[in-house]
N, C-alpha and C positions, 0 to 999 in steps of 0.2 A: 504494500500500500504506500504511495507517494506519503512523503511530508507536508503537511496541510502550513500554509502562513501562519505564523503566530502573531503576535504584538510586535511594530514595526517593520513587520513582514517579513520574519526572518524567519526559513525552514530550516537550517541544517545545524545539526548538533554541534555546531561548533560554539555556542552560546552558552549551552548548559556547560562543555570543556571547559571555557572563560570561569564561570561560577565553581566549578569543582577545586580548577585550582588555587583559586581565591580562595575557597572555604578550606581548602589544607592548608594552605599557610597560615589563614588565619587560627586555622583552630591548635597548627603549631608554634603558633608566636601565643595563644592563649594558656597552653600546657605548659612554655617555658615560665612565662612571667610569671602565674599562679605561681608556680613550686619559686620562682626566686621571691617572691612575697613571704610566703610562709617561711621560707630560709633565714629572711631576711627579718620580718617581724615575729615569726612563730604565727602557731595555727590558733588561735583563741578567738582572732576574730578574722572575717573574711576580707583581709584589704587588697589582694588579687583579685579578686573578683570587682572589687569594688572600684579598681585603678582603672583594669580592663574595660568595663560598661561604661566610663568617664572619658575613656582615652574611644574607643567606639561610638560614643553618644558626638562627641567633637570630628571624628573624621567623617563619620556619615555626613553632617550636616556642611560642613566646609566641602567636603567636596560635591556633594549634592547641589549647595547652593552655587558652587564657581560652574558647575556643568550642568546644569538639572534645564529648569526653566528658562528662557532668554540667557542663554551659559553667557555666561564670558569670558570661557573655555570649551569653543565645541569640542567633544571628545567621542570615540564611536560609541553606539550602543554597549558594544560589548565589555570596553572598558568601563563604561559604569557600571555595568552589571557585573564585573568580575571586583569592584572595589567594595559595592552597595551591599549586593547580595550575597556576592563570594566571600569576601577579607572580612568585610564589619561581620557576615553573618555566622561566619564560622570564630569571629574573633570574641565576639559579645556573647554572654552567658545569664541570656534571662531564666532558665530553664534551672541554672548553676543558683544564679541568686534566692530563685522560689525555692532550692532545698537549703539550701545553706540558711534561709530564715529559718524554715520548720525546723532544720535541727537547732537551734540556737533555743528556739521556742521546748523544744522537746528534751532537749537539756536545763530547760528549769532558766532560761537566762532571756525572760521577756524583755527585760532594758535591753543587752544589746542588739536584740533582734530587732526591734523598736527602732533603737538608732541606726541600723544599720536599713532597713526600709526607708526611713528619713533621709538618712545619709547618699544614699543609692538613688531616689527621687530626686530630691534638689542640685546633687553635683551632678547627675547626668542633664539632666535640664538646662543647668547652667554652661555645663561644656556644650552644648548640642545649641545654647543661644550665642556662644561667642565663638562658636565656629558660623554659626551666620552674621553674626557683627564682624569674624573677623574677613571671611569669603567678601563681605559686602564693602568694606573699607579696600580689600584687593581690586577689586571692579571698579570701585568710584574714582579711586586714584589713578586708574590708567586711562587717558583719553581714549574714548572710542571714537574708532575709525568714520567717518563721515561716508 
């Protein structure tokens, strides 16, 4: 059976390739960091995880915003898709963060699991709004082309 057009009209599996090897690196630059976190601070509380969704929540949105809509960086499809969905999706750990609370909870330690829900909301937030302040300061500052 031929391959039907997808989104942008792109049939052949060289798209999903883009996203696969994006999602392995990202999810080996995830495996590294975590274990050098916990190395680094000890495991009592989750701040690899926590670094990781911050440092994720900012590249998505920075690079999203320099190529996304009216880019001002055209990039191909596939390159966004292999940064968006590949890198950030393999690199970010929503999945990690929702057990890592329940144990935190399940170990009897609602404070830190508290703040670390808190913690995890606000500084992904904030990375993911000044990776658009900082994408949008890139764009403003370079004359476009008439």
């Amino acid at each position: 059976m031929p391959a039907k057009a997808g989104i942008h009209g792109l049939t052949g599996s060289v798209v999903y390739l883009w996203v696969a090897v994006g999602g392995a690196i990202g999810s080996v630059a995830r495996f590294w960091l975590a274990n050098a976190m916990a190395v680094a601070t000890g495991a009592a509380f989750p701040w690899g995880t926590l670094l990781i969704n911050v440092i994720g929540s900012f590249v998505i949105s920075f690079f999203g915003m320099l190529t996304g809509a009216a880019p001002r960086f055209a990039v191909p499809y596939e390159a966004r898709v292999f940064v968006t969905v590949g890198l950030c999706g393999g690199f970010t750990t929503f999945s990690s963060f929702s057990l890592q609370t329940v144990d935190l909870l399940r170990s009897g330690q609602p404070g830190r699991a508290g703040l670390y829900v808190a913690a995890s909301v606000i500084l992904c937030l904030a990375a993911c709004a000044l990776g658009f302040f900082a994408a949008t300061a890139i764009t403003s500052s370079i004359a476009r082309p008439s």
